[in-house]
N, C-alpha and C positions, 0 to 999 in steps of 0.2 A: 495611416498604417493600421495594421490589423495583429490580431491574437492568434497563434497556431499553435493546438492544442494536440499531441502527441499521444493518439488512441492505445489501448492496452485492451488486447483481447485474445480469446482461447481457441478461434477458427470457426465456432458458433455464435459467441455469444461477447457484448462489447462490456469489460470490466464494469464495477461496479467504481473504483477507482477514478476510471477517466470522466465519470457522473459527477466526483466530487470536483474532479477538476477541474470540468467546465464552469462548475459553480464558481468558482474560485476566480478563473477566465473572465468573469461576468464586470468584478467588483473594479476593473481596470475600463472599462466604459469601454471596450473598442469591439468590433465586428470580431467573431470568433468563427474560423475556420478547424476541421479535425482530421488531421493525416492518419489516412491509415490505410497502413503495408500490410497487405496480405497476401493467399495464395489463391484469389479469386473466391472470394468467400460471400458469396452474396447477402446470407444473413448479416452480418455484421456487418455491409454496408448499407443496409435494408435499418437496422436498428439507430446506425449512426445518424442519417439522413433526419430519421425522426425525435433526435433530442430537441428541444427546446432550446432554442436559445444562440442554435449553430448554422451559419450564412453557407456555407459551404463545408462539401466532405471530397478531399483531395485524396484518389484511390489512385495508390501506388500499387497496383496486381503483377505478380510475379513469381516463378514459384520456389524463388530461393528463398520465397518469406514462410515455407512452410517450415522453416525452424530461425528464428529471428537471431539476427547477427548484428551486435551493434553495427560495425560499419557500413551495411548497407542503409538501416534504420537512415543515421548517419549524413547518408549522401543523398539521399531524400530529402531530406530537411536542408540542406545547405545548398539545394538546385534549387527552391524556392523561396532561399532567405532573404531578397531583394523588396518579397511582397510582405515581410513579418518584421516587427519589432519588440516582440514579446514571446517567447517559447517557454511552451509550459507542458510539466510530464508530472507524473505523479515519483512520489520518493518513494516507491516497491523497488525491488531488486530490476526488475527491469528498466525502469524509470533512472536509478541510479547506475545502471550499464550504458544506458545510451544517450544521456544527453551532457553527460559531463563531454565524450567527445565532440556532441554538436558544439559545445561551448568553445572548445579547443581550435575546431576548426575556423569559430565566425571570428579568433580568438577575444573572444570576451569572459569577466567572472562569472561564475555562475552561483545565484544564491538556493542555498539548498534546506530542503526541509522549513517553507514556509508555513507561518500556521495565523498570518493576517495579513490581507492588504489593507494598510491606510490608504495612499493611493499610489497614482502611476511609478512614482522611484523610492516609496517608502515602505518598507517589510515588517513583519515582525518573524523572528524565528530563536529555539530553541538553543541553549548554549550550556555546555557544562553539565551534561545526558537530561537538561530540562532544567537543572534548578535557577538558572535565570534565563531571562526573554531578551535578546539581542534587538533594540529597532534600528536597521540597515536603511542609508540612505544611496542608490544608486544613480552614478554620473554618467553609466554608460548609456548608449543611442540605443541598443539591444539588450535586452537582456534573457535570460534563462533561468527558469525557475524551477526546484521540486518541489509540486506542494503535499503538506503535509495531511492526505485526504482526512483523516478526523476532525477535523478541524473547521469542515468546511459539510455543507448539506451537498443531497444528493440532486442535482441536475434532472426536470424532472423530462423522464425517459421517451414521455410521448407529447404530440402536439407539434412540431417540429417538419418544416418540410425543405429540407435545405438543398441544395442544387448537388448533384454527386460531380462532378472534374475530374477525366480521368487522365492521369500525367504518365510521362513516360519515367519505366525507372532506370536510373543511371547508373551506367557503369562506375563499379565501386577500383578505385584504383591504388594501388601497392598495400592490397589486402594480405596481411601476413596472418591471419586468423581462418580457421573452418568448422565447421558444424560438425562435432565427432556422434553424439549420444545425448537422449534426455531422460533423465530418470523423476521419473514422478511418482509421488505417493497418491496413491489411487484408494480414497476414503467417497462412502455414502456422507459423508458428513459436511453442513455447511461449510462456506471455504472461511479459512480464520479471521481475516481481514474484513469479511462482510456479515460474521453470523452476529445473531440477536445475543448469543448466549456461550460466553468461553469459561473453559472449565480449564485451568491450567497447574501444571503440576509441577514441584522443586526438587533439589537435593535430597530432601525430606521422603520421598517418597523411597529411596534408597535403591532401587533397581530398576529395570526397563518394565518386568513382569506385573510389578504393582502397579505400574497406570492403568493396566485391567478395570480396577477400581475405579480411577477417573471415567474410561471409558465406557463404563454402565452407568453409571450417573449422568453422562454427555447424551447417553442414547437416549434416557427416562428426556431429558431438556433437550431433545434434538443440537445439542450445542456442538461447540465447535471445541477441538483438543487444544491447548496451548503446552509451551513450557517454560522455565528460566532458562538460562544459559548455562548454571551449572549442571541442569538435568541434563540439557543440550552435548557441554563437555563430558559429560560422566560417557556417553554414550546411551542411554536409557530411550530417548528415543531421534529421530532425524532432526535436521536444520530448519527442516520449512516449519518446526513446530514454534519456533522460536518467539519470544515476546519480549520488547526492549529495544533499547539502545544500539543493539548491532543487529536485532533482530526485525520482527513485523510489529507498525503500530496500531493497537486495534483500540477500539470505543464502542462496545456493544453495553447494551442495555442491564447488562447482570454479569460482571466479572468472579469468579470463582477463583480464588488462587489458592492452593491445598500446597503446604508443606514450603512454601514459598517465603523467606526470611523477609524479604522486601529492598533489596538492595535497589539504589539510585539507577542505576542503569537498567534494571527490569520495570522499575516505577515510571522509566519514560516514554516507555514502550505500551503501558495501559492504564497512565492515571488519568485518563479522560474518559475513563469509563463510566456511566452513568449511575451503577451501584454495586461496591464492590464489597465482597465478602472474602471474610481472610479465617483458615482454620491452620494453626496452629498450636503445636505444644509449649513452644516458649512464649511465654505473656508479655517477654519484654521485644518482641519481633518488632524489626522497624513496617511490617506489613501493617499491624492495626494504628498506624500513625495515618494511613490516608486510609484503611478500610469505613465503609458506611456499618457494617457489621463485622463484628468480631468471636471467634469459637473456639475457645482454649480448651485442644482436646488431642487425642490422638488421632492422628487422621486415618488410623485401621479403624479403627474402633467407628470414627463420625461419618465415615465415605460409606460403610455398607447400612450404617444406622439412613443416612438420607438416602439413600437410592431405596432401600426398602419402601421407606412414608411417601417414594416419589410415583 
């Protein structure tokens, strides 16, 4: 039996994501094959083909996947779940839209937000927004996975010459769902989840208008914008900025957190960051508890003083 790896892509170009989660795919010894629904998208079955490490790339073409629905996702995967014993997606919002129902339908558990394979039935994953490591041992014949891409290296993207299979897509049946709208925040700026360099901003920051500051300091680092959840709730700026425990989990090279208390549930969203920098006014912030660096300051005062030197 084999591994099918559940692609994530923007109609161009194939997630950086589903890169870790091939990697991840790898650590279970078994042929790894990569589904993916598109709207006839050649590049991205042209990039698919050429990962490393992938036996086959199973091309669902069709053009209802020009705005992706779980349920057809869905019923893709579950027309060829005879040949899979392992399903694996990445834990991004889309990851987490469509394979809790694959799970439903093959009806088995699905373990989610893994961030270790020991081996074939044995996991490791996050519990209690990270402060302890769950190792799950699994009985079932199938299983379903979200892994937790940080966690995992990136699959590397060339080398790779895998057979493309093109299947037919199945009629999805007592669909009570449909594609209304999609609103995207449309930035020059590295995508959050893959940049080198996040600059993220809190309660602290006290209005929408002040992340200006963040965002001149992102532009000098080409970085990517983050935020907490309270910046999130306040309204100050949208969803997709989000960092944590309900939000996106990122591991880049140089984490930034500006005006950010450090609460547990933002901490599990980017403490796999490789070197994190905390500026805040309060010195007793649970942020300089995991920062590598720490800048007890105002962050009016320290944001325009460093984008200046930068």
């Amino acid at each position: 039996m084999k591994t099918l790896v559940i692609a994530e892509h923007n109609s161009e170009n194939l997630s950086a994501a589903t890169l870790s989660v091939i990697d991840a795919a790898k650590k279970l010894g078994r042929d790894i094959d990569l589904l993916v629904a598109n709207n006839s998208c050649s590049s991205v079955l042209d990039e698919a083909k050429s990962v490393e490490g992938v036996s086959s790339v199973l091309d669902f073409s069709h053009e209802k996947f020009a705005n992706e629905i779980a349920e057809d996702i869905a019923a893709c995967v579950v027309s060829v779940k005879d040949d899979y014993d392992f399903f694996l997606t990445s834990s991004s919002t889309s990851g987490k839209n469509n394979l809790p129902r694959v799970a439903a339908l093959l009806n088995i558990q699905q373990i989610s937000e893994v961030t270790e394979i020991l081996d074939e039935k044995t996991f490791k994953k996050p519990i209690y927004a990270g402060s302890c490591i769950a190792t799950v041992q699994s009985t079932q014949e199938k299983n379903a996975l979200t892994i937790r891409t940080t966690s995992f290296e990136k699959a590397n993207a060339a080398g790779g010459s895998a057979e493309v299979i093109t299947k037919d897509v199945p009629e999805t049946e007592s669909r009570k769902s449909g594609f209304v709208k999609n609103e995207l925040t449309v930035s020059d700026r590295p995508e959050l989840t893959s940049a080198d360099i996040v600059v993220s901003g809190g309660r602290g920051m006290q209005n929408g208008e002040n992340f200006a500051l963040l965002e001149a300091v992102a532009t000098k680092l080409n970085a990517a914008v983050g935020a907490s959840r309270a910046a999130v709730d306040s309204g100050f700026v949208p969803n997709d900025y989000q960092v944590g425990q309900t939000g996106k989990s990122v591991a880049p090279n140089l984490y930034i957190a500006v005006g950010i208390s450090g609460a547990i549930q933002h901490l599990a969203g980017m403490k796999d960051s490789k070197t994190i920098v905390a500026i805040n006014k309060d010195e007793e912030a649970p942020i300089f508890k995991v920062a590598d660096y720490g800048l007890v300051a105002d962050l009016f005062e320290a944001l325009p003083d460093l984008e200046s030197k930068l």
